[in-house]
C-alpha positions in Angstrom: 20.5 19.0 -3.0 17.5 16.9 -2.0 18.6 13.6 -0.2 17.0 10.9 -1.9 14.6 8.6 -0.2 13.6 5.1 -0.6 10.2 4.5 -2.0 8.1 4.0 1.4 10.0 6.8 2.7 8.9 9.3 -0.2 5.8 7.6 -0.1 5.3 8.9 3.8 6.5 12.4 2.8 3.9 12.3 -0.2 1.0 11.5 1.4 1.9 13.9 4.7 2.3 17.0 2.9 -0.6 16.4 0.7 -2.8 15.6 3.7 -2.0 18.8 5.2 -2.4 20.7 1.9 -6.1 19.0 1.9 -6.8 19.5 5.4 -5.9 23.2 4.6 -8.2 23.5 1.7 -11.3 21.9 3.4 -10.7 24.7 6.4 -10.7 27.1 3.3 -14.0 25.6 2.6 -15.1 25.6 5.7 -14.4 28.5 7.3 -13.2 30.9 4.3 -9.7 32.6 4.3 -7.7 32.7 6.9 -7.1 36.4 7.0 -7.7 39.7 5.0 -4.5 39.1 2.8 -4.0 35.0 2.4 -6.3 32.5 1.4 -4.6 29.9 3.2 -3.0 29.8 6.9 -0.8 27.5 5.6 1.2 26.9 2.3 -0.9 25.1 0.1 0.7 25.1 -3.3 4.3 24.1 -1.6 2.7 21.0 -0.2 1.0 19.8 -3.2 4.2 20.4 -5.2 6.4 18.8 -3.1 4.0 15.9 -2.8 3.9 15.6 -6.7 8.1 15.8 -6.9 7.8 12.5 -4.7 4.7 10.8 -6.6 6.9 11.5 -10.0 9.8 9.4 -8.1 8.2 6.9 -6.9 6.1 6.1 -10.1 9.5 6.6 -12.5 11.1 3.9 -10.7 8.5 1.1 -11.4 6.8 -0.5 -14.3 4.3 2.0 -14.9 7.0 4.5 -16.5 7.9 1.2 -19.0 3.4 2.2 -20.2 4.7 5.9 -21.1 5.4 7.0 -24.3 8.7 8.7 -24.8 7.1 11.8 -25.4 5.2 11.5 -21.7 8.2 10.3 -20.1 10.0 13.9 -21.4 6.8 15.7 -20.1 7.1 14.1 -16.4 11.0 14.2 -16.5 10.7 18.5 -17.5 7.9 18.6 -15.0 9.7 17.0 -12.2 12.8 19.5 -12.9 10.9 22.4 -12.6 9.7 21.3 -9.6 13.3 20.6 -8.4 14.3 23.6 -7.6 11.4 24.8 -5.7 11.2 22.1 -3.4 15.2 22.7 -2.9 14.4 26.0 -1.6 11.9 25.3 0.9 14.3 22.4 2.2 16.8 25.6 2.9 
C-alpha cells in the first residue's frame, strides 16, 4: 500500500524522479544507449510514472479538479489506478 504524503512531500518525490528520468533521457541523447540491449542505464518509464501518480494527487486535491468535467475527472481517476499498482510494486 503506498503511504500517503502531504502535498510538498509528493511534490519532492515528483519532481526527483522526473529529474532523473530527464537527466536519463538527455544522456540517451547525448551519448546513445547505454548498452547493446537497453536504451536506458536507468529506468525511465518507472520514473515518469511514478512522477505522474504524484502530479494526479497533488492536482486532485486542489481547485483545479473543481475546472474538470466529470467525464475528465473519471479519465484521471482510471489513469491514476492503473498506475497504482505499478508504482506499488517497485515500492516492494
Amino acid at each position: 500500500m503506498i503511504q500517503p504524503l502531504k502535498l510538498h512531500e509528493a511534490a519532492l518525490v515528483a519532481a526527483h524522479v522526473a529529474t532523473e528520468a530527464a537527466a536519463e533521457l538527455l544522456r540517451f541523447v547525448r551519448e546513445g544507449a547505454s548498452s547493446d540491449q537497453f536504451a536506458f542505464g536507468e529506468e525511465v518509464a518507472g520514473r515518469l510514472a511514478e512522477a505522474l501518480f504524484y502530479a494526479i494527487d497533488i492536482e486532485d486535491s486542489g481547485d483545479a479538479a473543481d475546472l474538470l468535467t466529470d467525464g475528465e475527472k473519471a479519465t484521471i481517476a482510471n489513469l491514476r489506478a492503473a498506475l497504482q499498482p505499478f508504482i506499488e510494486g517497485r515500492a516492494s
